[in-house]
N, C-alpha and C positions, 0 to 999 in steps of 0.2 A: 236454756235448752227446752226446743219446745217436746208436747209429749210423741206428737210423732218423727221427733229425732230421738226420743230415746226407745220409740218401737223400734224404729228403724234399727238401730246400735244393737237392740235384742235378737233382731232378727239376724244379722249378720255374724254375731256368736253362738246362735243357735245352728246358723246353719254351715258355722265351723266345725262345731262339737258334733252334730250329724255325719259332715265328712272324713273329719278325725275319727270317730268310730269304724267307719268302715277302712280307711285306710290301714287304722292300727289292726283289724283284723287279716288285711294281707300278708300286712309285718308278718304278725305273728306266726303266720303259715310257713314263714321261712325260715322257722326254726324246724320244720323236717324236711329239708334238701339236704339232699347226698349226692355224692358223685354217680353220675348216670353216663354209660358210652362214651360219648365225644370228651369227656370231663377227662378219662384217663388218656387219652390221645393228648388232650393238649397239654397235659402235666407229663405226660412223657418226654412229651417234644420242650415243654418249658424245662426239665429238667435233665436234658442231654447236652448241652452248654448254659454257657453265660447265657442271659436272655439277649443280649444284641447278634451275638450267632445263632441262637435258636430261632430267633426271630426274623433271620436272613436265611436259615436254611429253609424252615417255615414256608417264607415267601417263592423262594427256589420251587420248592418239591410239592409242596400242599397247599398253599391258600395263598390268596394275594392279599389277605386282611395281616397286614405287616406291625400291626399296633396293637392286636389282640394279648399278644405271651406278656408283654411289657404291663398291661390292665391284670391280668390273672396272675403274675407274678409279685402284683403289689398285694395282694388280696391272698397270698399264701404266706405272706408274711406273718401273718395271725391265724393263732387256732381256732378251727374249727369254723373258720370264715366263710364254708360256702353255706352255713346256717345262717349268718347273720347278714350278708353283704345284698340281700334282699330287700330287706328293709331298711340296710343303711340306704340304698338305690331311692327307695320311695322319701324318704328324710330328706337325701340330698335335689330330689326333684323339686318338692315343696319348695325348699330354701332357694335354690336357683333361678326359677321362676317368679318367686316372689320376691326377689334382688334383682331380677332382671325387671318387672313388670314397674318394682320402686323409681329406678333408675331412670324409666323411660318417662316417669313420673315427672322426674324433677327434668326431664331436658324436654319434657312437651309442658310443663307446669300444671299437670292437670292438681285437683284440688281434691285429693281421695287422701284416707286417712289408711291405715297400713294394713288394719285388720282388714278392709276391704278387697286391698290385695293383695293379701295372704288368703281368703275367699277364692277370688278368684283362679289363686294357685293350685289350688285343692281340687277348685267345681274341673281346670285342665287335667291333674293327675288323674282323680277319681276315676272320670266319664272315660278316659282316651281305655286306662286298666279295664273296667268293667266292661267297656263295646268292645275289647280286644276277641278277638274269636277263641285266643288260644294263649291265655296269659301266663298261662305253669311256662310253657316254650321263651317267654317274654322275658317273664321276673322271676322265677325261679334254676330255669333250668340254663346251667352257663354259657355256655355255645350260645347257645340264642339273645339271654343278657346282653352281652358285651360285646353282640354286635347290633343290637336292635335297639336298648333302652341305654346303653352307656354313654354312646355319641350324643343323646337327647340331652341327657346330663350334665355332661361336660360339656355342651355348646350352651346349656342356657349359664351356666356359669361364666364360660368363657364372652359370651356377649353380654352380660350383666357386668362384666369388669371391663370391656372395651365402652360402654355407654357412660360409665361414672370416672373413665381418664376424661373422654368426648367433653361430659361434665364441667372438669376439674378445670378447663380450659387454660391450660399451660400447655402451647403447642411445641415448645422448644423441645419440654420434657417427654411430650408424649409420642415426638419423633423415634426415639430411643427405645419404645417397646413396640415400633413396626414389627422389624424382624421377628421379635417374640411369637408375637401372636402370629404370626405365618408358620414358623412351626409347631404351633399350638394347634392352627385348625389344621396343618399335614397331617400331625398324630390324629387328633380328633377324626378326620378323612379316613386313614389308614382302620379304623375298625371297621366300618362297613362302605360297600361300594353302595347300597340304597341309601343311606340314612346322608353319607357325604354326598349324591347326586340333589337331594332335599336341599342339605344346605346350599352347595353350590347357585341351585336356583334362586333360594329365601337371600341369599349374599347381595346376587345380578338385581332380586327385584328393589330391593332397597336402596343400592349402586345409584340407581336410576332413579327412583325415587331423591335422592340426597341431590342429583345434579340439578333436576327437573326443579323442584321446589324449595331448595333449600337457601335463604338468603341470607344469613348471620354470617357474621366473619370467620367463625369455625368452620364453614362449608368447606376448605379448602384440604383441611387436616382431616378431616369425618371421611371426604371420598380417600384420600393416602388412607388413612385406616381401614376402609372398606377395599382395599384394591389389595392389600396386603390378606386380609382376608380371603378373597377371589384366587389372588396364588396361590393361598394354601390349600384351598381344597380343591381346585384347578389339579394341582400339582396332585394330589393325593388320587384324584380321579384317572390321574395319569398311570400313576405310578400301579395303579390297580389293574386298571386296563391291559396294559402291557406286560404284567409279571410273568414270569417263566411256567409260574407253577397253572396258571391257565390252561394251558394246552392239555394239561392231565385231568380238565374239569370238559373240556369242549368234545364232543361226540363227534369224531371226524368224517361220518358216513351224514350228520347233516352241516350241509354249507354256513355262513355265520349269516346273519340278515341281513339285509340293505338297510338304509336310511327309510328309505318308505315306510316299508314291513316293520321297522321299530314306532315310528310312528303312527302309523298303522293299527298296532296292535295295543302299544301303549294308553289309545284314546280308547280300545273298546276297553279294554280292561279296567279304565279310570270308571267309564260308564258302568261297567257290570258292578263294580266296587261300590259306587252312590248307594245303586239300585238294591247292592244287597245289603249295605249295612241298612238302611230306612225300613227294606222288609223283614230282615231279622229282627234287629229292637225297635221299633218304632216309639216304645214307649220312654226308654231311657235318653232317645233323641228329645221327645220333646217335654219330658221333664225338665232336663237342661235347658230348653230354649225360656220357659215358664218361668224356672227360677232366675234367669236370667233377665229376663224382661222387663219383671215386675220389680226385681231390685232395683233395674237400670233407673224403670219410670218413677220409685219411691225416691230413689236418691237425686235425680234429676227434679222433683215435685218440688222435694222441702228446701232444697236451693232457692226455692222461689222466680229464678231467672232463668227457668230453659232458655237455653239459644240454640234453635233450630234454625240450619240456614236450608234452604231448598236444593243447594248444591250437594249438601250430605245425601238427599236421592241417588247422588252417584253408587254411593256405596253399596247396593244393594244392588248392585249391577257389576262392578267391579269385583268385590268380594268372593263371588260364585268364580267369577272366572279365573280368579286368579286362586282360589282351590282348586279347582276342576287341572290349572296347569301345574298347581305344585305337586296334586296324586300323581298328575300326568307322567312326571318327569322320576320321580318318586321310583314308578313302576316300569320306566323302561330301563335298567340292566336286568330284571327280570325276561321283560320284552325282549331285551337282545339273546337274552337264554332260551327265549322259545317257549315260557311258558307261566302260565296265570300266576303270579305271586301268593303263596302258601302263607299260609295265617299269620305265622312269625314276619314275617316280609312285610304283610299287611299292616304293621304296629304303626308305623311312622304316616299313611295313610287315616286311622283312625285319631291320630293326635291332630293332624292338619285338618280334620273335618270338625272335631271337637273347636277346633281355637277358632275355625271359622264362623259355627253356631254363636256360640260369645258374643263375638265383633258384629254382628248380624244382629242379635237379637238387642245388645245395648245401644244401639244407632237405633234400633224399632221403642226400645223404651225410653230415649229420647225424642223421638217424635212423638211417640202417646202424651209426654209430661209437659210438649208444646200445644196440646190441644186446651181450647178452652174448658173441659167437664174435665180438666184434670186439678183442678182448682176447686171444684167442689169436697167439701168434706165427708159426703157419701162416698163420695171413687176413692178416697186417700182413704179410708176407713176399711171398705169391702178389698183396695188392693192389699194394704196389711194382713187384711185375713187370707185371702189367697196366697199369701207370698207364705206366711206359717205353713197351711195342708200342704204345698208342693215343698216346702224344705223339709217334711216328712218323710217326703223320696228317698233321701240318703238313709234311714236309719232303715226302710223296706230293703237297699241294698244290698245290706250288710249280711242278706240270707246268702249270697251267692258263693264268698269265701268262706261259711262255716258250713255248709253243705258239705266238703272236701274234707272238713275236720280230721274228723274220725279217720277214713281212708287216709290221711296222709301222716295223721299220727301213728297207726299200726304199721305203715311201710318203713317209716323210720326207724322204728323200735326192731322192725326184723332184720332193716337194711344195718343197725349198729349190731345185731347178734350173729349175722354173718362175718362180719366183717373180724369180729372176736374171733368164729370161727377158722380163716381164712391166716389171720395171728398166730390160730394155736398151730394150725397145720405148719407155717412155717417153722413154728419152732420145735417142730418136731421132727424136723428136716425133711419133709415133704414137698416135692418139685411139681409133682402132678394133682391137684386137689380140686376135687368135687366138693360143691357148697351147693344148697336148692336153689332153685330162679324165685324172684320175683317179677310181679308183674310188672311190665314199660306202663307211662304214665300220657297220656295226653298225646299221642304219637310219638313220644321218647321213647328209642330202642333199650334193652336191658341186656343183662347178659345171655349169653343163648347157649344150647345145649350142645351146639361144637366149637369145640376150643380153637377151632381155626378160624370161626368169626373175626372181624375185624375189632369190634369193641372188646372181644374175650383176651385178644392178643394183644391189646392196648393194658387192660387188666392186668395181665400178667405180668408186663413189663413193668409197671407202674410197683406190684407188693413183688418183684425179683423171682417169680416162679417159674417155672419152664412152662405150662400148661395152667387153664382155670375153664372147669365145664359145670354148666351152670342147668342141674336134672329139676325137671319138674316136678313137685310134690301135689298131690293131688289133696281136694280140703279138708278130708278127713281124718288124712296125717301129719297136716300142719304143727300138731302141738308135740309130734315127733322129732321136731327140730327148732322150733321157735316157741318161747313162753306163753303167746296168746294169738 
């Protein structure tokens, strides 16, 4: 092993332990979520039947995400689970991604070693959390979870296990887990109409892709696998589309759009979306691109044999574009709603620009590592040292989730001394019970001061009370009702 394979090896556990730092500080964050608004709604509604009729009335009366009570009903199985199931979410991201990315490994045979692509699992989680506009909405706060980061989840798993049957290539046997997986991505579909309209697309572009290019004798089983795919979330988008509970979400004083007007509106909103994530962080884009690059061109260097062909230029043409249509597609049932997709909406857009930066910039650090002064021992020398100050970036990251510290350690502490509160009042046989407000979090509504609110009345239902009004305590009497 020469010595700049074993810089190289340093550097890619450096700049695991980098990202693993900040990630475990998100975790960690998600040990003070409590139920906020929409949390007692759907534990109401999870809790008024079995979940297969809760989740058909659900669909009926309130929402067409028909998959949602079945995810929140697995995750109230355990105590105290809306603390942890935040970071269980980032754990299971990591591992999914990084089994899917393995997978893709062994059926393209590329020659990467696992910590690499456990790296690269990381540099996707991190960046997509950190450019999120509005991550409490995302990874903490439920409603927004399991319908924005869950499907992410569960699809890279679920395609991580459809790549290594692809693999296994025993097509008799892998006939047998068609069906499966069609209602695998149905459910999967069924949590969000945006996140499934992504897949949908991500399904079509690769369908074609496997027809177009695919010559092995597997080709045949790969599209049956991929078409079974395409029904399920086909189906799922349908099933959405069309629910009942729609029409209580649609404003009948405006018309619904045409095809044009969606597309239409879809492409500016892809564009406003570019323009603003690049003007907001510019800086955390092109850290990622940097560290990206410079890995790509060190690991491609000490191979000794770059193979640049001149047709990989395509890339760099194609790649744009076919981001530019997965946001596209992404953002129109927003579009068909009539209006610019809200930060939460946005998640699935900032992960598809992230994975696209990657692909971009490792195809650029394949072409640097086919020039010839990439051979010289000055440039393999000076890109080492650059590639250490930019994997620096992640440990400057890690200001962003302990800034929140504090404020979200004090909300918990008051959000569990209420709730003691709200305990005693029941059992004191108390139907009417005033508790203080705290404050909503990040655009999260909280309880509010008439008990005819819709989340106060969710509330109520949920701890069996007739009424919960939630007075405001002004901050000089706070330690009149809470410890600190």
């Amino acid at each position: 092993m020469t010595n700049t394979t074993k810089t190289f090896n340093f550097l890619i556990w450096f700049g695991i332990a980098g990202t693993s730092a900040v990630l475990i500080a998100y975790a960690y964050l998600g040990i003070f979520t409590r139920y906020m608004a929409d949390d007692y709604c759907l534990l109401v509604n999870l809790y008024s039947a079995d979940v297969f009729t809760a989740s058909w009335n659900k669909y009926l009366l309130s929402s067409n995400r028909y998959s949602n009570l079945f995810v929140i009903g697995l995750w109230e199985f355990f105590p105290q689970n809306i603390a942890f199931v935040p970071a269980l979410h980032i754990v299971l991201w990591v591992l999914g991604l990084s089994w899917l990315l393995y997978e893709l490994k062994c059926y393209f045979k590329w020659q990467l070693n696992f910590y690499i692509l456990l790296l690269l699992a990381e540099l996707i989680v991190l960046f997509t959390l950190y450019t999120a506009p509005n991550i409490f909405q995302v990874l903490y706060w439920r409603p927004g979870q399991v319908t924005y980061l869950t499907p992410l989840v569960l699809f890279s798993f679920a395609s991580a296990w459809l790549v290594k049957l692809v693999n296994s290539d025993t097509e008799v046997k892998l006939k047998l887990y068609i069906p499966l997986f069609v209602l695998i991505f149905f459910f999967i579909g069924g949590l969000s109409e945006t996140i499934n309209t992504f897949h949908l697309a991500l399904v079509s572009l690769v369908t074609i892709a496997i027809f177009l290019f695919e010559i092995s004798p597997r080709r045949k089983f790969v599209l049956a696998f991929l078409l079974s795919l395409f029904v399920g979330t086909f189906s799922a988008l349908l099933a959405m589309f069309f629910a009942p509970a729609n029409a209580l979400r649609i404003n009948p004083e405006n018309s619904s759009p045409n095809l044009f007007e969606v597309i239409s509106r879809s492409w500016e909103f892809t564009y406003a979306f570019l323009l603003g994530a690049f003007k907001a962080l510019p800086i955390p884009h092109l850290a990622l691109i940097a560290i990206t690059v410079l890995l790509a061109y060190l690991f491609f260097s000490k191979n000794q044999k770059p193979k640049w062909n001149p047709q990989f230029a395509w890339v760099f043409l194609f790649v744009p574009i076919l981001t530019y249509l997965l946001i596209f597609v992404t953002f129109a049932p927003s579009a068909y709603g009539q209006s610019y997709p809200v930060e939460r909406v946005r998640f699935a857009g900032h992960f598809i620009l992230i994975c696209s930066l990657i692909s971009l910039s490792i195809y650029f650090g394949l072409y640097l590592s086919s020039l010839k002064i990439s051979t010289l021992k000055l440039t393999i020398t000076l890109a080492l040292l650059l590639t250490f100050a930019v994997l620096l970036y992640p440990f400057w990251m890690i200001r962003q989730p302990l800034q929140t510290y504090e404020f979200r350690r004090l909300w918990a502490k008051r959000w569990d001394e209420r709730q003691t509160m709200i305990y005693t009042a029941i059992q004191n046989e108390e139907t009417d019970i005033f508790i203080p407000a705290l404050d909503g979090y990040n655009g999260t509504k909280e309880l509010d001061a008439f008990p005819t609110f819709w989340a106060n009345q969710c509330a109520a239902q949920y701890y069996g009370v007739k009424s919960i009004t939630a007075f405001s305590v002004e901050e000089e009497n706070v330690l009149d009702f809470f410890s600190e």
